[in-house]
N, C-alpha and C positions, 0 to 999 in steps of 0.2 A: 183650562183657559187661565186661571188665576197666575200656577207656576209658570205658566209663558208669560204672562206680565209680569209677573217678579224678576223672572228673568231678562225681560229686557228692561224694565226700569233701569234697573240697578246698573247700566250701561250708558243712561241718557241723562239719568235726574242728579243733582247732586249728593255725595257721601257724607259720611259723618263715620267716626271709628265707632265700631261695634261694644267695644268696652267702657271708654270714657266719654263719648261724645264729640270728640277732637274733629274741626272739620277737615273736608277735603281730603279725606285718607280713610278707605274702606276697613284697617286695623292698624294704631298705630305700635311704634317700637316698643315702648312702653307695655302694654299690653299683650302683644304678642308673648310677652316675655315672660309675664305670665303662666300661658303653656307650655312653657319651656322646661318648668321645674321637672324632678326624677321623678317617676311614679310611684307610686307606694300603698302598701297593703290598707286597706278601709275595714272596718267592722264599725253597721251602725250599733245603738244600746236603744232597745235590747236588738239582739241580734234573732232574724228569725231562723227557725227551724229549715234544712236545708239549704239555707244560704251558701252558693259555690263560693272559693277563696277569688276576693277580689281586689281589683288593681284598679286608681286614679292617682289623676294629676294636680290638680289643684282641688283648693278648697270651692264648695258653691257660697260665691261672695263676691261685690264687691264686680269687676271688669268682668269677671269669668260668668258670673251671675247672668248681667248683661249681655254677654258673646251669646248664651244659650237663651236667653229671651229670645234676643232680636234674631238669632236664628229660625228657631221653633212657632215664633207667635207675628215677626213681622216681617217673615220674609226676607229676610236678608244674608240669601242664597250664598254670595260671596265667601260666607264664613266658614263655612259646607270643609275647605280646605284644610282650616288650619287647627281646627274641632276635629278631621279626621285625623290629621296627624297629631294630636295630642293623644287621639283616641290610640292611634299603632303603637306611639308608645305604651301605654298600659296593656295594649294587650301583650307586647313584648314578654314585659315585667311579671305577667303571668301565669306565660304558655307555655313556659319551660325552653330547654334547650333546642336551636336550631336541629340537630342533629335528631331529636325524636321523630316515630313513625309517624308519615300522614302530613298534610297542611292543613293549616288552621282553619279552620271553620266557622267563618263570623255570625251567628243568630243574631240578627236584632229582636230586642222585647218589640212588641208590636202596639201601636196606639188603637185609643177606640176607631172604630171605621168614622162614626162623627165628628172625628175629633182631627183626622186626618183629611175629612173632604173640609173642613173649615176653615184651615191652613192652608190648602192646595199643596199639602207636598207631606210626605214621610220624610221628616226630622232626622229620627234614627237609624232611620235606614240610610239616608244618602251620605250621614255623615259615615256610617259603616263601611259603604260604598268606599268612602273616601281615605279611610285609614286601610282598607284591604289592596286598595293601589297605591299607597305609602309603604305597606310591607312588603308589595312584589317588588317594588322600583331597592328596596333594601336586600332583595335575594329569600322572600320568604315566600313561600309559595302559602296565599293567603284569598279565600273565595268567602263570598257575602251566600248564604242561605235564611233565606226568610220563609222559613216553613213555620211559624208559629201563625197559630190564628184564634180570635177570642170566638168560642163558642158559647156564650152568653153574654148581656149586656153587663156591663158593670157600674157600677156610681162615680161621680167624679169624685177625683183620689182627697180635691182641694179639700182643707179642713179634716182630716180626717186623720183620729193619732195612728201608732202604729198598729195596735192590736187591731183597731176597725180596717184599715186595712188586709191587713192578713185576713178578715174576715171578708171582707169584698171581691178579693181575690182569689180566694179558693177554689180550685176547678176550674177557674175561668180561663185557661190557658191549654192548648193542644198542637200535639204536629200536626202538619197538615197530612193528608193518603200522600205516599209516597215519599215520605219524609225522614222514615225510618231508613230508608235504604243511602240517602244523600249522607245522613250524620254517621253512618257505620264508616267513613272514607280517610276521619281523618281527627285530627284533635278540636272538640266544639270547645269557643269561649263565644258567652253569652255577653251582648255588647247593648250600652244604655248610654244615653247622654251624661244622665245623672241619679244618685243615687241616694234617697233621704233613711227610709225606713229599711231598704232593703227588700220588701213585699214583693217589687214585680220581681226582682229580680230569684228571687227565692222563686215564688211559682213559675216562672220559665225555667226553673230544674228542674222541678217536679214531674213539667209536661216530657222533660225530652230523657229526664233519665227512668219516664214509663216508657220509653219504644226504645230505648238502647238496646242492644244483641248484650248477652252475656260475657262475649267477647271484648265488647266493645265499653261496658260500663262492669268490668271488672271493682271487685270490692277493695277498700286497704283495709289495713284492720282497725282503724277510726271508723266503719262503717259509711265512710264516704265512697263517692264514686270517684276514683280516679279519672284525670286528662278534665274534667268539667271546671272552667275556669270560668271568669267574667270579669270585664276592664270595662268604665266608665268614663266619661271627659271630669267628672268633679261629683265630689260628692258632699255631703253635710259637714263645717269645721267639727262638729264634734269628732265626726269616724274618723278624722286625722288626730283627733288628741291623743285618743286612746291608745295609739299606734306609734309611739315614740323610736321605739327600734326599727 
C-alpha cells in the first residue's frame, strides 16, 4: 500500500529536485549532470577480501548523496530513472565487451526484509530494474536476477567500521534453490546503489561464486573468478582518490 501511495503522490503533490532542493522539478539540469560523469574503477581502503572489480559514477556526496536518500528512504520513486541509468553506465564500464558470451546478469545486493517492508519498496532492485531496460533500449541484452537472500538476521550496517562489518556479514548472504541454474546463463555483475566499505558487496561474491559451475566461475591466475563484476550508482570520495588512472 505504501509504494502505491508513493506512487501516486508523486503525480499529485508538489516536487522539489531530488539533489538540490530546486522547486518545481523532479531533477534539475544541474544535478542530473552529475550522473553524467564516466564511470570508473572504485577500491574502498582497506579493501575486503573477495571484493569483485568494481565500477561507479560519481562520488557519494553532496546532490548524489541526496538522489539516493530521497530515493531509498523517502520515496521518491521518480528518481528510480535516472539512478538506473547511471547505474547501466557502470555496469557497461565493467562487463567487458559487447561481443562476449551470455548477457548480463544483474544481482541486486539484497536489503534486510525489515528494512524493505519499512520503505515500501526495494531500492535496489528497482533501480536495477531500471538500468537493465537502459541497457536493452542500448542493444545489450541485460535481465535483473534477484536470487540473493539473507539467511540470517544481520545488525544495522549504521555506525559500524569496516572490519565490524565484514564481521556482520559473513555468511549472511546466499542464492536462493534454483539460482545456480539462472546465473550459469550468462556474465553476473553484482549491482548496489552505493558502496562504502565494500562488505556487502564482497559477501554477495562469496554467495554466488559458492554455486558457480566450474565452467562458469572458471579461475585466472590471480585466483580470481573471472566475468564476476559489480557497478554501483556512487560510491565513498575516498574509493575515487585512490583511483586516479
Amino acid at each position: 500500500m505504501r509504494g502505491w501511495w508513493q506512487e501516486i503522490a508523486g503525480l499529485v503533490l508538489p516536487v522539489a529536485c531530488g539533489g538540490c532542493g530546486r522547486p518545481r522539478t523532479g531533477l534539475c539540469e544541474e544535478c542530473a549532470a552529475v550522473l553524467a560523469a564516466g564511470p570508473r574503477r572504485v577500491r574502498p581502503t582497506p579493501e575486503p577480501a573477495g571484493l569483485p572489480a568494481v565500477h561507479a559514477v560519481a562520488p557519494y556526496e553532496n546532490a548524489v548523496r541526496a538522489m539516493l536518500l530521497a530515493h531509498k528512504e523517502r520515496g521518491a520513486l521518480g528518481l528510480a530513472g535516472v539512478l538506473g541509468g547511471a547505474l547501466a553506465a557502470a555496469v557497461r564500464a565493467g562487463a567487458g565487451h559487447a561481443g562476449d558470451a551470455g548477457p548480463l546478469l544483474l544481482v541486486p545486493v539484497p536489503s534486510a526484509r525489515r528494512a524493505t517492508a519499512g520503505r515500501g519498496h526495494d531500492p535496489v532492485r528497482r533501480i536495477a530494474a531500471a538500468a537493465a531496460a537502459e541497457l536493452r533500449r542500448g542493444g545489450t541484452r541485460a535481465r535483473v536476477f534477484a536470487v540473493l537472500r539473507q539467511r540470517r538476521a544481520v545488525a544495522d550496517q549504521a555506525g559500524l567500521g569496516a572490519r565490524e562489518r565484514q564481521v556482520n556479514l559473513a555468511g549472511a548472504l546466499v542464492v536462493a534453490e534454483g539460482g545456480r541454474r539462472l546465473l550459469d546463463g550468462g556474465r553476473v555483475v553484482l549491482v548496489d546503489d552505493l558502496l562504502t566499505t565494500g562488505s556487502s558487496l564482497a559477501e554477495a561474491a562469496r554467495a554466488v561464486r559458492a554455486v558457480r559451475t566450474d565452467r562458469a566461475a572458471s579461475r585466472a591466475g590471480d585466483g580470481t573468478v573471472e566475468g564476476l563484476r559489480a557497478a554501483v550508482v556512487a560510491a565513498s570520495p575516498s574509493a575515487f582518490e585512490i583511483n586516479r588512472n
